[in-house]
C-alpha positions in Angstrom: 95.5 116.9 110.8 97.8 115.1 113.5 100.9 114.7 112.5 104.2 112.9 113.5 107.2 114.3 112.4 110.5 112.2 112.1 114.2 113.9 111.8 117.5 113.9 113.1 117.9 117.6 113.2 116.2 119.8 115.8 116.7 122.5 113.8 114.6 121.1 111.3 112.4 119.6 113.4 111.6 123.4 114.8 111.1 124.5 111.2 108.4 121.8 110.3 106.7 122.3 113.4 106.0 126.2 112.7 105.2 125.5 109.2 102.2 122.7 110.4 101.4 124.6 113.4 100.7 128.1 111.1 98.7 125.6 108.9 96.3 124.5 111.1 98.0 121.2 112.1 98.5 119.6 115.2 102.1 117.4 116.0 101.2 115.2 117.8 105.1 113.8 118.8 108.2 113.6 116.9 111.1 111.9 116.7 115.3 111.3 116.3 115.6 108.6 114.6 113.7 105.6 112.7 113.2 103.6 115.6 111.6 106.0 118.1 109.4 106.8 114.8 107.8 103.4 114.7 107.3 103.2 118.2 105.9 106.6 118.7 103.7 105.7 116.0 102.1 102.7 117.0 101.4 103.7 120.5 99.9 106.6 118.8 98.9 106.3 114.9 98.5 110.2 113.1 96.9 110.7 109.9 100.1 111.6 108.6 103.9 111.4 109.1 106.4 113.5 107.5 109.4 111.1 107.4 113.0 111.9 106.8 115.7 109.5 105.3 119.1 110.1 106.6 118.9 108.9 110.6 120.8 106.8 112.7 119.7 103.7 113.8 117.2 103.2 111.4 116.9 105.4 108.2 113.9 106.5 106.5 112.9 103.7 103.8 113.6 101.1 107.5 111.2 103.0 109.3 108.7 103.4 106.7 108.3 99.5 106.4 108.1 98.8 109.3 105.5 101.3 110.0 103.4 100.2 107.4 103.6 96.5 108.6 103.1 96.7 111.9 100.6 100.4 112.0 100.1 101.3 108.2 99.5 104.9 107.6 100.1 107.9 105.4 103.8 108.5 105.4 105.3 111.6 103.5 109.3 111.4 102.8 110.7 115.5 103.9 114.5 115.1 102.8 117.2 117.3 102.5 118.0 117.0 99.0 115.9 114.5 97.4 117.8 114.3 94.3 120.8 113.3 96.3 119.2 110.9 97.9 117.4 109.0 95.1 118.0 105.5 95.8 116.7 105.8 99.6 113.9 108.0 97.8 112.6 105.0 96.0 113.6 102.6 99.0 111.0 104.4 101.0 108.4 104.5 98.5 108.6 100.6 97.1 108.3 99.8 101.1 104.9 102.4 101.3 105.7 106.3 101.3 103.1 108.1 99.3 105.2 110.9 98.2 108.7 113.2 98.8 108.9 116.8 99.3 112.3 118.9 99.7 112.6 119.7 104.0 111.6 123.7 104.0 114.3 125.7 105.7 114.5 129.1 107.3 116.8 131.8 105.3 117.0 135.0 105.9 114.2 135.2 108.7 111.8 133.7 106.1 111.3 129.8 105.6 111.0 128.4 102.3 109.6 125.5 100.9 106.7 125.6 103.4 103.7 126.1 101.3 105.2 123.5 98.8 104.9 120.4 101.7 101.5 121.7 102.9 100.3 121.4 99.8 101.4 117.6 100.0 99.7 117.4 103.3 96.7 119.1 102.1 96.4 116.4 98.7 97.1 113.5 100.9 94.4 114.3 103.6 91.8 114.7 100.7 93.2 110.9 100.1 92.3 109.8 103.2 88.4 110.9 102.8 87.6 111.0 98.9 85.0 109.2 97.7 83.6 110.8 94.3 82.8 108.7 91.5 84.0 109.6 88.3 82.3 110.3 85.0 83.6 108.1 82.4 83.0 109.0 78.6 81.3 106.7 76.1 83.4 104.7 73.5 84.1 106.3 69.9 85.1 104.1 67.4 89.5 103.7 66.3 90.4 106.4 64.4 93.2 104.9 62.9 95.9 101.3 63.7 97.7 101.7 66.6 100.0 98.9 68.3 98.2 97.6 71.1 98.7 99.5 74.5 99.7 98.1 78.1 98.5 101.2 80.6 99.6 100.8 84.3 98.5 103.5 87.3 100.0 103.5 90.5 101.0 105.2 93.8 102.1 104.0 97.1 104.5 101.2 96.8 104.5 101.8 92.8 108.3 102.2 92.0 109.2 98.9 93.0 106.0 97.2 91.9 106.5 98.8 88.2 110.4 97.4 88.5 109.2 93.8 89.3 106.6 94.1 86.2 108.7 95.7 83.7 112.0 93.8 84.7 109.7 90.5 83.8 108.8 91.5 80.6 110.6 90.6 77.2 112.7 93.2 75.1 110.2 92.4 72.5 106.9 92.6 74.2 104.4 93.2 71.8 102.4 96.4 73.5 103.2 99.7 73.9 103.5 100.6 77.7 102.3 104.0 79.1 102.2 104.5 83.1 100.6 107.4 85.0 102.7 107.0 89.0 101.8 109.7 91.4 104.8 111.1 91.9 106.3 114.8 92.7 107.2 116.5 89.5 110.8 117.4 90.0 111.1 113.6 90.6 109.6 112.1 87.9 112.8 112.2 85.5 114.6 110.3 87.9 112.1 108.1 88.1 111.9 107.3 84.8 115.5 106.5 84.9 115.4 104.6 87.7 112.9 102.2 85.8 115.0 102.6 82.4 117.7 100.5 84.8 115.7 97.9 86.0 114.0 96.3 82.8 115.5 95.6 79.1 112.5 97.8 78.0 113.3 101.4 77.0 111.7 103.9 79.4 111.5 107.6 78.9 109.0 110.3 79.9 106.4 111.4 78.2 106.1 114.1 76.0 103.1 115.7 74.0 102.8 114.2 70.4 104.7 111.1 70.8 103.4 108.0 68.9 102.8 105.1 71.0 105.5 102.3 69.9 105.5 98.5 70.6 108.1 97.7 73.5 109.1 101.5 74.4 107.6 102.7 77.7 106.6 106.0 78.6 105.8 107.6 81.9 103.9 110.5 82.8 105.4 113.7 84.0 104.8 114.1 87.6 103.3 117.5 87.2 101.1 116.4 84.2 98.1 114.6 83.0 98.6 112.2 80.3 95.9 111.4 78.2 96.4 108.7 74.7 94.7 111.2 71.8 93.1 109.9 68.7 95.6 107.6 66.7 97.2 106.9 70.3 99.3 110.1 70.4 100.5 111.7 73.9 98.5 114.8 75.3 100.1 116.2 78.3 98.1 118.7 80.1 98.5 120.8 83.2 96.2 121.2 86.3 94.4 119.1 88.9 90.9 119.8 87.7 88.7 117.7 90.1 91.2 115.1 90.3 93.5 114.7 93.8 96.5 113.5 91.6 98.6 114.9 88.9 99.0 112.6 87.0 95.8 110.7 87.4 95.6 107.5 86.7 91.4 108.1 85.7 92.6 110.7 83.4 94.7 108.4 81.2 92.6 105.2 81.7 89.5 107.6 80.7 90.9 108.9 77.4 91.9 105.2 76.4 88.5 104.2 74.5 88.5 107.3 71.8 92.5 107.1 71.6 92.2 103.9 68.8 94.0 101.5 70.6 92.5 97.6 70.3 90.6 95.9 72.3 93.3 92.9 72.9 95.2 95.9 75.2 95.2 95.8 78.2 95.1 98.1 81.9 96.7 97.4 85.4 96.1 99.0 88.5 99.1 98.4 91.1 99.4 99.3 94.9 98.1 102.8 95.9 96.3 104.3 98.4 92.7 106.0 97.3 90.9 104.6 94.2 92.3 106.9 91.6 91.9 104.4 88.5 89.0 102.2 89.4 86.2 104.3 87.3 88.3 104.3 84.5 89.5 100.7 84.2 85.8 100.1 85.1 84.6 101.6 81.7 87.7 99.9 79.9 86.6 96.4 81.1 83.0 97.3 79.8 85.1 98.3 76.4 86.5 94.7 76.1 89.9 95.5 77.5 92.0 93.0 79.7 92.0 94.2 83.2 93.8 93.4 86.1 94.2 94.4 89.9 97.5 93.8 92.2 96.6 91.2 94.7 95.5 92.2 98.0 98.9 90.2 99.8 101.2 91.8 97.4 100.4 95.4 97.4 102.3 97.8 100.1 98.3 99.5 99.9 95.2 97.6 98.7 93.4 101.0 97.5 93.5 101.4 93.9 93.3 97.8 93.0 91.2 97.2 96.0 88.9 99.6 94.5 88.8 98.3 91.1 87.8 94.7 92.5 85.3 96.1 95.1 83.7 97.7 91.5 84.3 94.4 89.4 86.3 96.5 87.3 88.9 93.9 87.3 88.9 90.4 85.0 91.7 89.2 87.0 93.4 89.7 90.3 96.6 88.7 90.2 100.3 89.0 92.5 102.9 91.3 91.3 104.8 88.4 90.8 102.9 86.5 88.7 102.2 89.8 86.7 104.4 89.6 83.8 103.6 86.0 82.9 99.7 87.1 82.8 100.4 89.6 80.9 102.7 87.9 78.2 100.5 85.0 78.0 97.0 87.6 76.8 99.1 89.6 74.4 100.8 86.4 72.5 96.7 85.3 72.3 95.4 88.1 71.5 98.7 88.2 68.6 97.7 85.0 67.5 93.9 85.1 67.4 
């Protein structure tokens, strides 16, 4: 892959370029701060850049949107510490970043953290050129009542699209909320606090066995698939099988028809590059399920829901903005029909 790498510190510039270089990879320039990034870029687009945060003249999440308004591509946040720097962490990846990954460093003679960004590079260059179609299983009938469900998938651009939605939505919203966001594992607790802040809802992450409850939210682990088993209780699993993403969005729309949940619930695919969703919302509109797809002009990537319109998986199209009100409106009819 070519890559662009973006950092203050030629230290650590040195250290990322022998880590892509042993890998196969090609830089193809790099940069100081946020503002040679974006022009470096668009004179010469890579298939990915590894994008720091902390920079003069333009930091990270700055350079990152305007990157992916003027010459959108894959952008990977390499940070320092990325629990220290959370709030720029999300900044980057409302505004388009696909992911964040710790900066490797050299101790000792030996660099660490090397094999844990290449395999970031490696999941987000099968991105770029998968195309299987998914297998979707058959529906079973409810095993038992469960409240009705709200399930969201995401990626690029997600944190701040799931704020907007779930800040919108009443304390006393009638469905139960699950959300599968590709994100890195060691992140996703702060994600889910992050959210917990912006929204009168109660957010938490998931764990294996919890029941399903009108109004709470739950979010999958980043390092796990969540799937709704029968009687609507969480199953989290490890392992990327043949999916790209852990979690997988597929994997939790996909269990949603055996879990029990009604037909009035509904599922929502926001911005993300790839079309990790689309075959399983696809199936889940065939179920009877509400279905709808962020609209093209206000998704930070028009992949997922892109996907799941190009498929006619999608009953409604509909701007993040506008979201909420959709939603509320289908779950007080369904409530009173």
């Amino acid at each position: 892959m070519k890559i662009g790498i973006v950092n203050d510190q030629a230290v650590s510039i040195d250290i990322l370029k022998k880590v892509v270089a042993a890998a196969g990879h090609e830089v193809v320039w790099t940069a100081h701060n946020g503002e040679k990034a974006v022009e470096k870029c668009c004179a010469h687009v890579p298939d990915i850049v590894l994008m720091d945060l902390v920079m003069p003249v333009l930091d990270g999440a700055g350079a990152t949107q305007a990157i992916m308004q003027c010459c959108p591509c894959p952008i990977l946040v390499v940070t320092a510490s990325i629990e220290g720097n959370s709030t720029k962490v999300f900044e980057a990846m409302g505004v388009g970043a696909l992911d964040v990954v710790a900066t490797p460093r050299q101790k000792n003679g030996d660099i660490e953290g090397g094999d844990a960004l290449l395999s970031k590079i490696s999941v987000i260059g099968k991105l770029q050129g998968n195309k299987k179609e998914k297998t979707v299983p058959k529906p079973a009938p409810r095993v038992r009542m469960v409240p009705p469900l709200l399930a969201i998938g995401s990626s690029t651009g997600g944190p701040s699209a799931l704020a907007t939605l779930l800040g919108a939505l009443p304390e006393d919203f009638p469905a139960a909320i699950a959300i599968a966001q590709h994100v890195d594992g060691n992140f996703s607790e702060n994600l889910a606090q992050w959210l917990d802040s912006q929204t009168g809802l109660k957010v938490e992450l998931a764990r294996s066995g919890m029941a399903m409850q009108a109004g709470k939210v739950v979010i999958a682990p980043g390092d796990r698939h969540m799937r709704m088993g029968p009687g609507g209780l969480v199953e989290l699993s490890r392992g990327a099988g043949e999916n790209l993403y852990v979690p997988s969005v597929d994997v939790l729309f996909e269990s949603l028809c055996c879990a029990g949940f009604p037909s009035s619930s509904a599922a929502v695919l926001l911005t993300g590059m790839g079309a990790d969703g689309a075959g399983g919302m696809l199936n889940l509109r065939n179920s009877g399920w509400m279905t709808v797809a962020q609209d093209k002009e206000s998704s930070v990537v028009w992949g997922m829901p892109g996907a799941a319109v190009k498929m006619d998986a999608a009953r409604e199209i509909c701007s993040i903005d506008d979201m909420a009100g959709l939603l509320i409106r289908h779950f007080k009819k369904s409530f009173r029909s």
